[in-house]
PyMOL CGO cylinders between C-alpha atoms (Angstrom):
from pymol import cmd
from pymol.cgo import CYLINDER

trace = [
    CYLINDER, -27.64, 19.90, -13.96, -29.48, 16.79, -15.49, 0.3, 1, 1, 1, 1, 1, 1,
    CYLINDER, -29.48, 16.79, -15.49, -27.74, 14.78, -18.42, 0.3, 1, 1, 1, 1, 1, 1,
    CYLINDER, -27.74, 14.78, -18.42, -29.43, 12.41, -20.43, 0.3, 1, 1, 1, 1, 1, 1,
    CYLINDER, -29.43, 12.41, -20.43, -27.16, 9.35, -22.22, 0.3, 1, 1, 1, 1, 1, 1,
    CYLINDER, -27.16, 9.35, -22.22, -28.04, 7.56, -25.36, 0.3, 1, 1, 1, 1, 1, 1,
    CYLINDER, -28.04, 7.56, -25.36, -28.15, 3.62, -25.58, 0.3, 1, 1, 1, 1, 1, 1,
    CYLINDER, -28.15, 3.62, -25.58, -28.92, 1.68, -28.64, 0.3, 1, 1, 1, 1, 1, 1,
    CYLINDER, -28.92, 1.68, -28.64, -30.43, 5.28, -30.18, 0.3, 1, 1, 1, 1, 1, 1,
    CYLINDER, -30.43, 5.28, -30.18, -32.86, 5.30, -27.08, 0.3, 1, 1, 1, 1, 1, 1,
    CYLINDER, -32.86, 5.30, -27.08, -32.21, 8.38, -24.85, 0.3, 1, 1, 1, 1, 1, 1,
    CYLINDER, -32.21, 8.38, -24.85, -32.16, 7.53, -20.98, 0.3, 1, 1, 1, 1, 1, 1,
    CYLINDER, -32.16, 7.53, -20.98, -32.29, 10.06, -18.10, 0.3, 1, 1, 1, 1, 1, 1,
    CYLINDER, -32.29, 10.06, -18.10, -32.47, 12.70, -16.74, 0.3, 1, 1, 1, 1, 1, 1,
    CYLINDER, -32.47, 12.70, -16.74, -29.67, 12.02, -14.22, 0.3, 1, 1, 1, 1, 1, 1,
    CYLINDER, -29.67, 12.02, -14.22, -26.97, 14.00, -11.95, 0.3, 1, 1, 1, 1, 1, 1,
    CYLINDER, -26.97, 14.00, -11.95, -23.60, 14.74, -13.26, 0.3, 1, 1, 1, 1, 1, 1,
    CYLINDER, -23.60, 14.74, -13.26, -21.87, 12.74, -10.32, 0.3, 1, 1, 1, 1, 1, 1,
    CYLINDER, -21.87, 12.74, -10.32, -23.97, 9.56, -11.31, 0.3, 1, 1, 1, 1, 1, 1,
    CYLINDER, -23.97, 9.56, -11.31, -23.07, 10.13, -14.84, 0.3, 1, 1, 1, 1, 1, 1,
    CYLINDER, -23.07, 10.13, -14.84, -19.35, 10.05, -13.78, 0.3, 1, 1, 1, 1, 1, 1,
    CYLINDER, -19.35, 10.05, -13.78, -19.76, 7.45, -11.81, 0.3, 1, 1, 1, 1, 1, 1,
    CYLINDER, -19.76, 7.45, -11.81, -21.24, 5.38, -14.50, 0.3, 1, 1, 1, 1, 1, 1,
    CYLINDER, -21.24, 5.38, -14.50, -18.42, 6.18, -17.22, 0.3, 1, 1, 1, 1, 1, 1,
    CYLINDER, -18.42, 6.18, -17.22, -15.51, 5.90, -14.59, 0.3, 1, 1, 1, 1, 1, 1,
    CYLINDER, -15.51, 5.90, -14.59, -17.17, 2.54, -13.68, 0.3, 1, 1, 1, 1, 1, 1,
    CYLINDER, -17.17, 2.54, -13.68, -17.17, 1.30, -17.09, 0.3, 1, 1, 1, 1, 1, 1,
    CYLINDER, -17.17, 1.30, -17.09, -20.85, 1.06, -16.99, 0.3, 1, 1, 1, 1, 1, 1,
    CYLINDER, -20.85, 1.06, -16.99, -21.35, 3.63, -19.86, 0.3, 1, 1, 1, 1, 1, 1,
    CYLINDER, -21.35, 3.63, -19.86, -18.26, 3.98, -22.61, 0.3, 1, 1, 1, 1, 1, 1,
    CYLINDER, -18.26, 3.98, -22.61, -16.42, 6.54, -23.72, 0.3, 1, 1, 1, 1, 1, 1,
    CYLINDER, -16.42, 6.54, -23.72, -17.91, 7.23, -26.77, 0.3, 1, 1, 1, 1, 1, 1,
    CYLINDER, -17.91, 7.23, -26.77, -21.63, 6.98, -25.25, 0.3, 1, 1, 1, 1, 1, 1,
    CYLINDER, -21.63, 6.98, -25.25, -23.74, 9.81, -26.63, 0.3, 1, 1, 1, 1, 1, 1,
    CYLINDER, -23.74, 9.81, -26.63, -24.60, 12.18, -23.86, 0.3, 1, 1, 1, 1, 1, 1,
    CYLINDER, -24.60, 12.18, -23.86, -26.03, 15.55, -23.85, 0.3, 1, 1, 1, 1, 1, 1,
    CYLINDER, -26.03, 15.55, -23.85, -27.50, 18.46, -21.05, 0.3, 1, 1, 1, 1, 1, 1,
    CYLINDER, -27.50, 18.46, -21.05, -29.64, 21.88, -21.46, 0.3, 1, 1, 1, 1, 1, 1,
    CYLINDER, -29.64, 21.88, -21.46, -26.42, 23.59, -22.24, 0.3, 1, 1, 1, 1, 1, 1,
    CYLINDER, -26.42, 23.59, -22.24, -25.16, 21.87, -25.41, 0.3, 1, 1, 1, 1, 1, 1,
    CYLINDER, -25.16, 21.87, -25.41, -26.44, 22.28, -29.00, 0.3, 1, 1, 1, 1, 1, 1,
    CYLINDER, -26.44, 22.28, -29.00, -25.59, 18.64, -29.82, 0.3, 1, 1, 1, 1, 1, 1,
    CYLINDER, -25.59, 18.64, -29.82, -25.11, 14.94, -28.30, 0.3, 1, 1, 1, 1, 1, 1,
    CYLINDER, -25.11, 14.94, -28.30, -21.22, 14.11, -27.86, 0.3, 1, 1, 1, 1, 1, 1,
    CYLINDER, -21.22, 14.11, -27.86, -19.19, 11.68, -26.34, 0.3, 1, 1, 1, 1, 1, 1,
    CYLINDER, -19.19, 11.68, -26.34, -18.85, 11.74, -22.58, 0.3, 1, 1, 1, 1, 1, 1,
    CYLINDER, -18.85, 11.74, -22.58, -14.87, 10.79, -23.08, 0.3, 1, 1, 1, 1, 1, 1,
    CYLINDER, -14.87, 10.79, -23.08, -14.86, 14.34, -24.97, 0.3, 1, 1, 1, 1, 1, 1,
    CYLINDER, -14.86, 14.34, -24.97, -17.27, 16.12, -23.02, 0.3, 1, 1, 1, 1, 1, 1,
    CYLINDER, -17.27, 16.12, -23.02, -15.43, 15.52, -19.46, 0.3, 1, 1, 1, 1, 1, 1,
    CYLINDER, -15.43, 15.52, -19.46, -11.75, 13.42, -20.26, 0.3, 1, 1, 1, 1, 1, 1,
    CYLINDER, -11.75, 13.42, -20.26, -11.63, 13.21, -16.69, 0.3, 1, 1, 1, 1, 1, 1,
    CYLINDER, -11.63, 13.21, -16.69, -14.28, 11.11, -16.22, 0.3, 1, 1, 1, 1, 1, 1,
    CYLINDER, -14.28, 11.11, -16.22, -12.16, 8.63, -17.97, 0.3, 1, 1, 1, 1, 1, 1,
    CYLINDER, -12.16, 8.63, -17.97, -10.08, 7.76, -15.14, 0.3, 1, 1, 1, 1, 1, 1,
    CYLINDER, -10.08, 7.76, -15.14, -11.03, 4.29, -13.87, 0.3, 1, 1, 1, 1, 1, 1,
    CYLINDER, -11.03, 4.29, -13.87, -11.68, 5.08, -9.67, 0.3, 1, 1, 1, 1, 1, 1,
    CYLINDER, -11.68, 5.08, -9.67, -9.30, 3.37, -8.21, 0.3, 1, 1, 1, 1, 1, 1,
    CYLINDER, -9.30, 3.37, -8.21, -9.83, 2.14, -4.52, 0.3, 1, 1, 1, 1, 1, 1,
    CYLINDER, -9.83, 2.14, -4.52, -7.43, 3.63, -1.60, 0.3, 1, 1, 1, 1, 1, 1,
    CYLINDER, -7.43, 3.63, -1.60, -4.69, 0.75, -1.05, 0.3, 1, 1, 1, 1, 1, 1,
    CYLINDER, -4.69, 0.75, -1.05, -4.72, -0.02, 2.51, 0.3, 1, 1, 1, 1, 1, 1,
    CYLINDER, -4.72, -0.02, 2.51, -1.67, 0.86, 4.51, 0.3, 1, 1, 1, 1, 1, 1,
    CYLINDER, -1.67, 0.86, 4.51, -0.50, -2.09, 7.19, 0.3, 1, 1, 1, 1, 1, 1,
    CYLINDER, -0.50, -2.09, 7.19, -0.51, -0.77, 10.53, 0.3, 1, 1, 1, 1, 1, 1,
    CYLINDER, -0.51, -0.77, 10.53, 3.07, -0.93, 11.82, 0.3, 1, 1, 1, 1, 1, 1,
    CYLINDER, 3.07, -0.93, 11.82, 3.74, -2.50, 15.20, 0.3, 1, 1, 1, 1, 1, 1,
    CYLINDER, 3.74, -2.50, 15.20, 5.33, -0.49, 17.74, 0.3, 1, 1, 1, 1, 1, 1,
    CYLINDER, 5.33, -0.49, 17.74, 8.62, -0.77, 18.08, 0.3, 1, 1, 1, 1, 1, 1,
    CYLINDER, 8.62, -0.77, 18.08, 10.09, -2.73, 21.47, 0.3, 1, 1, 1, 1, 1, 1,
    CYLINDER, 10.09, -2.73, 21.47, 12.95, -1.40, 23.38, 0.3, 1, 1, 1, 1, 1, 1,
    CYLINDER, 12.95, -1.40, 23.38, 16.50, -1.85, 21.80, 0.3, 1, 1, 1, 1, 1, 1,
    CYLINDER, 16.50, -1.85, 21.80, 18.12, -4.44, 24.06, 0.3, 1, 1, 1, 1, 1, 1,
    CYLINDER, 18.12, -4.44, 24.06, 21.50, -3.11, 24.66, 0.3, 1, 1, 1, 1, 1, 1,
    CYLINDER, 21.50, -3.11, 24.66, 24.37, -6.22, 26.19, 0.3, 1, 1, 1, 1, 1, 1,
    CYLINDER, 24.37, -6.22, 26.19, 25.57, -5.31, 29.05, 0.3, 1, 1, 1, 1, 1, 1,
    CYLINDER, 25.57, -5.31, 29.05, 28.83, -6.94, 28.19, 0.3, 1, 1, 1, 1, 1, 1,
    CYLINDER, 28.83, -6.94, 28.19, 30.44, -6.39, 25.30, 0.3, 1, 1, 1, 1, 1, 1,
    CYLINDER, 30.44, -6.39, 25.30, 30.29, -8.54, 22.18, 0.3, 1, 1, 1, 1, 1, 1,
    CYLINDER, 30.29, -8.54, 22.18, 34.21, -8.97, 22.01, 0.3, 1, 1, 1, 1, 1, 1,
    CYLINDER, 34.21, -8.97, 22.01, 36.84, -8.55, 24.39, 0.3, 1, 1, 1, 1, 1, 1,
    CYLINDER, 36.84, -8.55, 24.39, 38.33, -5.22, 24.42, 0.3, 1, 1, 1, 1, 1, 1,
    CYLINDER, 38.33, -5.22, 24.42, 42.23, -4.58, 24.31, 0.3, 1, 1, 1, 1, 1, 1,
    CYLINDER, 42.23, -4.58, 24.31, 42.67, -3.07, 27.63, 0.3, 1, 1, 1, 1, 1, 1,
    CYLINDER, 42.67, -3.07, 27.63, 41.23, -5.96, 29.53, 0.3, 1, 1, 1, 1, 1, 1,
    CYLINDER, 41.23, -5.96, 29.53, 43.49, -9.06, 30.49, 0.3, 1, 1, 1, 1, 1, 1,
    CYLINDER, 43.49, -9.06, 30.49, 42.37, -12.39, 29.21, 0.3, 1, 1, 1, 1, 1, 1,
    CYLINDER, 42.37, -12.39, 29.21, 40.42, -14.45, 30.79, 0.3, 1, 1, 1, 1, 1, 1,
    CYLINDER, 40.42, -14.45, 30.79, 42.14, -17.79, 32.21, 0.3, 1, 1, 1, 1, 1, 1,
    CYLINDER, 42.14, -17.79, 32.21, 40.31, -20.90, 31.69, 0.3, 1, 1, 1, 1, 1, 1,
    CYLINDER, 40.31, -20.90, 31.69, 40.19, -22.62, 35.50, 0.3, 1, 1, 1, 1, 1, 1,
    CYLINDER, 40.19, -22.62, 35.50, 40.35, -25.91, 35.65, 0.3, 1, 1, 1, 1, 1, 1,
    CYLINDER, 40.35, -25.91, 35.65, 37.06, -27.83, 36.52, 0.3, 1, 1, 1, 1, 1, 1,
    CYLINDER, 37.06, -27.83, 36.52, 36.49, -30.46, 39.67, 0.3, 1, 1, 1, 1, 1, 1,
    CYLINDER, 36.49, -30.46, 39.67, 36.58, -33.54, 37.25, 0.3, 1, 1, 1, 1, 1, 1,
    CYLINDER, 36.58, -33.54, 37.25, 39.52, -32.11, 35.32, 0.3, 1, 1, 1, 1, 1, 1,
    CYLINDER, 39.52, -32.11, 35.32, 41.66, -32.04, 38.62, 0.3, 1, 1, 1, 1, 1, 1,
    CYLINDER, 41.66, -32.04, 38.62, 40.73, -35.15, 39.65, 0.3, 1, 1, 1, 1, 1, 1,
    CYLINDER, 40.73, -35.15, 39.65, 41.09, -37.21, 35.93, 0.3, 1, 1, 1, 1, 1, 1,
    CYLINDER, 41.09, -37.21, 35.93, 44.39, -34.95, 35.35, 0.3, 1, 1, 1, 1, 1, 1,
    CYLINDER, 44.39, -34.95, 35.35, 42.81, -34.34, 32.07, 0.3, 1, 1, 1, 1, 1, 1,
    CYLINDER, 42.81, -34.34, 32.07, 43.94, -30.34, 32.17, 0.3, 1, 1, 1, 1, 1, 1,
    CYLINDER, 43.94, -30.34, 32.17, 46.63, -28.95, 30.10, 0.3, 1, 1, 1, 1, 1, 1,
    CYLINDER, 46.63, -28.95, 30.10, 49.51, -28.00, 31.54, 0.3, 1, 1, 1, 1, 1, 1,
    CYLINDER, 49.51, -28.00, 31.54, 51.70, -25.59, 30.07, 0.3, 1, 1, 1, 1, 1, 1,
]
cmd.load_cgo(trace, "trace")
């Protein structure tokens, strides 16, 4: 269906409905801009005519690609010693021997 829009009391068109749209969701044509099609007995306001041309288009907000997750690296020791194994004695190094530096208990 063709439309025709009014600007500064000078009628423009004929033009498509989506262009229309696009032109009012755009901000290109306002609200209250005249408009009018073979099916209407009178000019009215495209805001009134079709509200839901009113909604501004909004772009699609890109989405980050997530990375892949790696492996879970697992110790192969545990973290902390565990009650059920002895503890471990400390031995005594070569230079501790020979300085006598080690305690002695």
């Amino acid at each position: 269906m063709n439309w025709y829009f009014e600007i500064d009391g000078v009628s423009q068109g004929p033009i498509s409905e989506s262009v229309l749209a696009l032109k009012v969701q755009t901000g290109d044509l306002p609200a209250q801009t005249l408009i009018w099609n073979s099916s209407m007995s009178e000019w009215v306001a495209a805001g009134t005519v079709k509200p839901d041309w009113l909604k501004p288009i909004v772009p699609p907000i890109p989405v980050a690609s997530v990375p892949k997750s790696s492996a879970v690296r697992t110790p192969t020791k545990p973290l902390a010693p565990s009650k059920t194994e002895p503890p471990v004695e400390e031995k005594q190094g070569f230079f501790k021997k020979l300085f006598g530096r080690s305690k002695k208990s």
